[in-house]
C-alpha positions as CSV (number, residue, x, y, z in Angstrom):
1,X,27.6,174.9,77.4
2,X,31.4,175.8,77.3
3,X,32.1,179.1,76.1
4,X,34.6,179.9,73.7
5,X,37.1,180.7,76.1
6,X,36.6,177.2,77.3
7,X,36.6,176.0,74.1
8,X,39.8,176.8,72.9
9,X,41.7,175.6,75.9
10,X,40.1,172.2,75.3
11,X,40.6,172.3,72.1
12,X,44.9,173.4,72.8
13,X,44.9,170.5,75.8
14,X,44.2,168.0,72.8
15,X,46.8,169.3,70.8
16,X,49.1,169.2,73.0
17,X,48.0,165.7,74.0
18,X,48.8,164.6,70.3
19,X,52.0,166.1,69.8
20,X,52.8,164.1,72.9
21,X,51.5,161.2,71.7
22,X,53.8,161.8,68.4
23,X,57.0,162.9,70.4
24,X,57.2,159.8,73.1
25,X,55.4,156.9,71.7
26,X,54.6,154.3,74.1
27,X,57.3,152.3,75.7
28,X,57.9,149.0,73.7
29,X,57.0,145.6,75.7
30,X,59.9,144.2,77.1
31,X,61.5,141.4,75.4
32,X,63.9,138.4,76.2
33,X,65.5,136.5,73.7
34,X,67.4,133.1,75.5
35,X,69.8,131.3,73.3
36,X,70.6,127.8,75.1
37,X,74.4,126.6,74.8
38,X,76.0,123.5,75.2
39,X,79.7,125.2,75.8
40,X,80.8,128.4,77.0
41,X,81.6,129.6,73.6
42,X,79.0,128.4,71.6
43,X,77.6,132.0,71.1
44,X,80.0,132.2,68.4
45,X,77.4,131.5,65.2
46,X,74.7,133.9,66.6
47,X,77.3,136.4,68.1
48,X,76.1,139.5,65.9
49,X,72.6,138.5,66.1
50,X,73.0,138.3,70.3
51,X,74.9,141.9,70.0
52,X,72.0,143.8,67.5
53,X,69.3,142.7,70.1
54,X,70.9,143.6,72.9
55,X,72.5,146.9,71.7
56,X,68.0,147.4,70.9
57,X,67.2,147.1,74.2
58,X,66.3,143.1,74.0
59,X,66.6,141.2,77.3
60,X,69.4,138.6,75.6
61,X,70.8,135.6,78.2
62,X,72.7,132.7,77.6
63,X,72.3,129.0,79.4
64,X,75.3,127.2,79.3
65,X,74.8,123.8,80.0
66,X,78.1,122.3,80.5
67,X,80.9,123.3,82.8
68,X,83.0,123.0,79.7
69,X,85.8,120.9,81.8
70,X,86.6,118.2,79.8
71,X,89.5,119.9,77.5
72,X,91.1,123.3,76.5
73,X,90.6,124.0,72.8
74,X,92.6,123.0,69.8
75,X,94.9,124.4,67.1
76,X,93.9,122.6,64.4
77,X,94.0,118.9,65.4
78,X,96.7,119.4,67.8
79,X,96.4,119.8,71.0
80,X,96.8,123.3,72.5
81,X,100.3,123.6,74.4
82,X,100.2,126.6,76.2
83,X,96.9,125.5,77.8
84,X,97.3,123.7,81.5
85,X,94.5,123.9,84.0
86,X,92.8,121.0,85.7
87,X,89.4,120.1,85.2
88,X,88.5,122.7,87.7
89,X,89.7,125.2,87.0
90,X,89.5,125.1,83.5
91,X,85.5,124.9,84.0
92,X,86.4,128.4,86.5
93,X,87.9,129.8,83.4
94,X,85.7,128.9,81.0
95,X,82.7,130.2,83.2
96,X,84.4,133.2,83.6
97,X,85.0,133.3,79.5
98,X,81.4,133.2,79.5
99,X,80.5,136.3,81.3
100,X,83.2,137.9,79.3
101,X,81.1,137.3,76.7
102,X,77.9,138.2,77.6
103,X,79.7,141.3,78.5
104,X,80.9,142.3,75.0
105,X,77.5,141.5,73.5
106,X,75.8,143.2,75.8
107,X,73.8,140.8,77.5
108,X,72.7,139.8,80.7
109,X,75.4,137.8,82.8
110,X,75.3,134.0,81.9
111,X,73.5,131.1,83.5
112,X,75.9,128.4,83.6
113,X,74.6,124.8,84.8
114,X,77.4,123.2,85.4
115,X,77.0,119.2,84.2
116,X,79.8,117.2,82.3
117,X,81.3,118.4,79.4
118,X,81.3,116.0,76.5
119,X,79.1,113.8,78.5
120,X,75.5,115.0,78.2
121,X,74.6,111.8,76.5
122,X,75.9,109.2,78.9
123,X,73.4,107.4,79.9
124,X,75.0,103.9,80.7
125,X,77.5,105.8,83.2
126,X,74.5,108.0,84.4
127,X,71.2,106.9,83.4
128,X,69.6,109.9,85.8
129,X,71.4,112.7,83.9
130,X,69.6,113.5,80.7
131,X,66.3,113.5,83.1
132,X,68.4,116.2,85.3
133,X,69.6,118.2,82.3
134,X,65.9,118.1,80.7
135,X,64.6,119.4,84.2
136,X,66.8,122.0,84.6
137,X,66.4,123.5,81.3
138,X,62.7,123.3,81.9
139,X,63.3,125.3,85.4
140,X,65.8,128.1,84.0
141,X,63.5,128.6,81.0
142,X,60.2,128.8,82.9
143,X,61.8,131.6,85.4
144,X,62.9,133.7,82.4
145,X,59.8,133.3,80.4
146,X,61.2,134.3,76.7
147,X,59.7,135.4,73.8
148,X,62.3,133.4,71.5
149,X,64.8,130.7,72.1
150,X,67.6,130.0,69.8
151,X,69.7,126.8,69.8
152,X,71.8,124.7,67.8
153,X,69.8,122.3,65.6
154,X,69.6,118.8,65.1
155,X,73.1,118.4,63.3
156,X,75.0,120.4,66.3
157,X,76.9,123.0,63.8
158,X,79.6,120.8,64.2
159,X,78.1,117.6,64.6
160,X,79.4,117.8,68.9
161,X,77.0,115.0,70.7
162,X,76.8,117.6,73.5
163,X,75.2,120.1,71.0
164,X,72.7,117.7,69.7
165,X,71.7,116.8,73.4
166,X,70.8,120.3,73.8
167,X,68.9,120.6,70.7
168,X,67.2,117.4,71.3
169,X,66.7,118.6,74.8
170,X,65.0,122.1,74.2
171,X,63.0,121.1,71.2
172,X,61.5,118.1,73.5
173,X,60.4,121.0,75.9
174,X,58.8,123.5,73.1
175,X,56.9,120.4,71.5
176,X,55.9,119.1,75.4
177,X,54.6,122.6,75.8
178,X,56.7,123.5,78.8
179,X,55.7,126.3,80.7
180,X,57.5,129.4,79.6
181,X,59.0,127.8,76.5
182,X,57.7,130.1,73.2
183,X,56.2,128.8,70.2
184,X,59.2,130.7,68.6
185,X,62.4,128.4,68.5
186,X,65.1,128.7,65.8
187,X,68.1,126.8,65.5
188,X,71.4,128.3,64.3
189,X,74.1,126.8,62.4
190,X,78.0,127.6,61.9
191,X,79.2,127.9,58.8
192,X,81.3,125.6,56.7
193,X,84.0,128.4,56.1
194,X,84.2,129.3,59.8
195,X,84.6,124.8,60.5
196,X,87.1,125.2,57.8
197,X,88.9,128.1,59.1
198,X,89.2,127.1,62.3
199,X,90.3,123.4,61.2
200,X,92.1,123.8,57.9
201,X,93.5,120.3,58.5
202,X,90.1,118.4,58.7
203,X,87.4,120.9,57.0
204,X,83.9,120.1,57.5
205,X,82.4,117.2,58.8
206,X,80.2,115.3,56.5
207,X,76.1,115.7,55.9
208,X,75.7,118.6,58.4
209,X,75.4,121.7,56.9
210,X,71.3,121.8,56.0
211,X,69.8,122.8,52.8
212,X,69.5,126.4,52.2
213,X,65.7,126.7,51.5
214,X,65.3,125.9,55.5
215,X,67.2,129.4,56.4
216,X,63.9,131.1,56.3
217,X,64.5,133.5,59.0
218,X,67.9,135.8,58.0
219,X,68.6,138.7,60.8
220,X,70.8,141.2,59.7
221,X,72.9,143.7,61.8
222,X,75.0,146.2,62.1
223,X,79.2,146.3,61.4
224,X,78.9,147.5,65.0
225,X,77.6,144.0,65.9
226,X,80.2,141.9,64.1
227,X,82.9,144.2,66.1
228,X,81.0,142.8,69.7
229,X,81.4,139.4,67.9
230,X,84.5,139.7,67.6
231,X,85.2,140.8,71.2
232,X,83.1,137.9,72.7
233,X,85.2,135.5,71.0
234,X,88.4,136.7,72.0
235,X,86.9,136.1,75.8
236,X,87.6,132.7,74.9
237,X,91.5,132.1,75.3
238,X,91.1,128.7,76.7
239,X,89.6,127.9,73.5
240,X,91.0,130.0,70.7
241,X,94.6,131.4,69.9
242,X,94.9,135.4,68.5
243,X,95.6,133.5,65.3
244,X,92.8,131.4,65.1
245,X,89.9,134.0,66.1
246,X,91.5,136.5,63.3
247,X,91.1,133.6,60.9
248,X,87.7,132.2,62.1
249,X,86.0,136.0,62.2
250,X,87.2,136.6,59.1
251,X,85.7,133.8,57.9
252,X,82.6,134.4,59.2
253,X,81.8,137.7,58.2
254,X,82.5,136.9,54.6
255,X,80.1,133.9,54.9
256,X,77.3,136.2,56.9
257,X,77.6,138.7,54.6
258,X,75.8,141.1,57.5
259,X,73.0,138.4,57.9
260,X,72.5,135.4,60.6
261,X,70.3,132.9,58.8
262,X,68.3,130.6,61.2
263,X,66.0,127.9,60.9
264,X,62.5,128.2,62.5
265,X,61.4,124.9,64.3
266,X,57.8,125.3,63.3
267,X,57.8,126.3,59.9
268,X,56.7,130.0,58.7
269,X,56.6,132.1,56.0
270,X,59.9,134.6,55.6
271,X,61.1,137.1,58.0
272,X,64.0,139.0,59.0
273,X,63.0,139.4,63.0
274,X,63.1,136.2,65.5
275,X,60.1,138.4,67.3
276,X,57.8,138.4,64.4
């Protein structure tokens, strides 16, 4: 039998165990959120989203799929002069632009897999190529195992055959039940201010923007977020002028109103958290 002595240091030992407890709660599991890209600065509609988790501690990594060679951006519908890089080394820049971004958001250095820009779909001129993309994806997402995936949906934001491709592609995968792909895939949208914005002359395109009762999941973040948005866009100068990024992120934050809205693939009830 313990004595009273005994007694109370058992008794203090427990306490102190407790306060512990209550002090330095258990580590949270580690988490990885993947958002899958057709071009290098596709991060653009999730930006804030990619910056809250990332700034939490989330493991946050982007796979761009194209090499993003095929053209420099544009100022409206013309043509950006002050842009002249071969094919080469405009996908060298635009890689580059990438990591920049990841940077700013905080995120892990990019993946970039390097196949035709504006040619993911070509499968008269390479009937092997959406079976190499498809694989590929498969491989990169079954080493980095994530707990969500976000990616454009069905309409592409902006209606870009290379961004439905992708969707196609990684939606394929989740419903296959590909190893390492979650249950958990959203697909984002841009905005019809920001399309407009960043072409005043054309607007939006036509029957792409979807209904808003499908925006069940709506993250918000922080003004601290939008500011890394910001940043990651202005990594893109191949792509965007000072001019247009003021205009677009100003755009943008008006339309966000603090929160990204995302469409779940399999449906769900409401939630303001990708991981829950």
């Amino acid at each position: 039998m313990l004595n009273r002595t005994s007694t109370s240091i058992a008794l203090a030992s427990v306490a102190l165990l407790v306060i512990s407890a209550i002090a330095h709660p258990a580590a949270q599991p580690s988490r990885t959120l993947v958002a899958v890209l057709a071009h290098a600065d596709d991060e653009g509609p999730i930006a804030p989203l990619l910056a809250r988790y990332g700034r939490e501690g989330v493991h946050t990594v982007m796979i761009v799929v194209s090499n993003g060679n095929a053209g420099a951006g544009q100022q409206g519908h013309i043509p950006r002069p002050d842009i002249a890089l071969s094919r080469d080394e405009l996908a060298t820049a635009r890689a580059e632009e990438a990591r920049c971004a990841a940077r700013a958001l905080g995120m892990a250095p990019p993946i970039v897999l390097d196949f035709p820009d504006g040619r993911l779909g070509d499968y008269v001129g390479d009937r092997s190529l959406i079976y190499r993309v498809t694989d590929r994806l498969a491989q990169e997402l079954q080493s980095l195992h994530p707990d969500v995936v976000i990616t454009w949906g069905p309409d592409g934001g902006t209606g870009h055959p290379d961004h439905r491709i992708v969707s196609s592609v990684v939606t394929q995968l989740q419903r296959t039940g590909a190893a390492g792909v979650p249950e958990r895939l959203f697909y984002m949208n841009l905005p019809v201010e920001s399309m407009r914005a960043m072409n005043p002359q054309r607007g939006e395109p036509p029957l792409l923007m979807p209904q808003a009762r499908y925006f069940t999941t709506r993250v918000p973040f922080a003004p601290e977020d939008l500011a890394a948005a910001k940043r990651s866009m202005a990594c893109h100068g191949t792509q965007f002028t000072a001019e247009v990024i003021e205009r677009v992120s100003s755009a943008a934050a008006t339309a966000w109103n603090n929160v990204i809205p995302l469409i779940p693939a399999v449906a769900g009830p409401a939630t303001n958290d990708v991981f829950r």
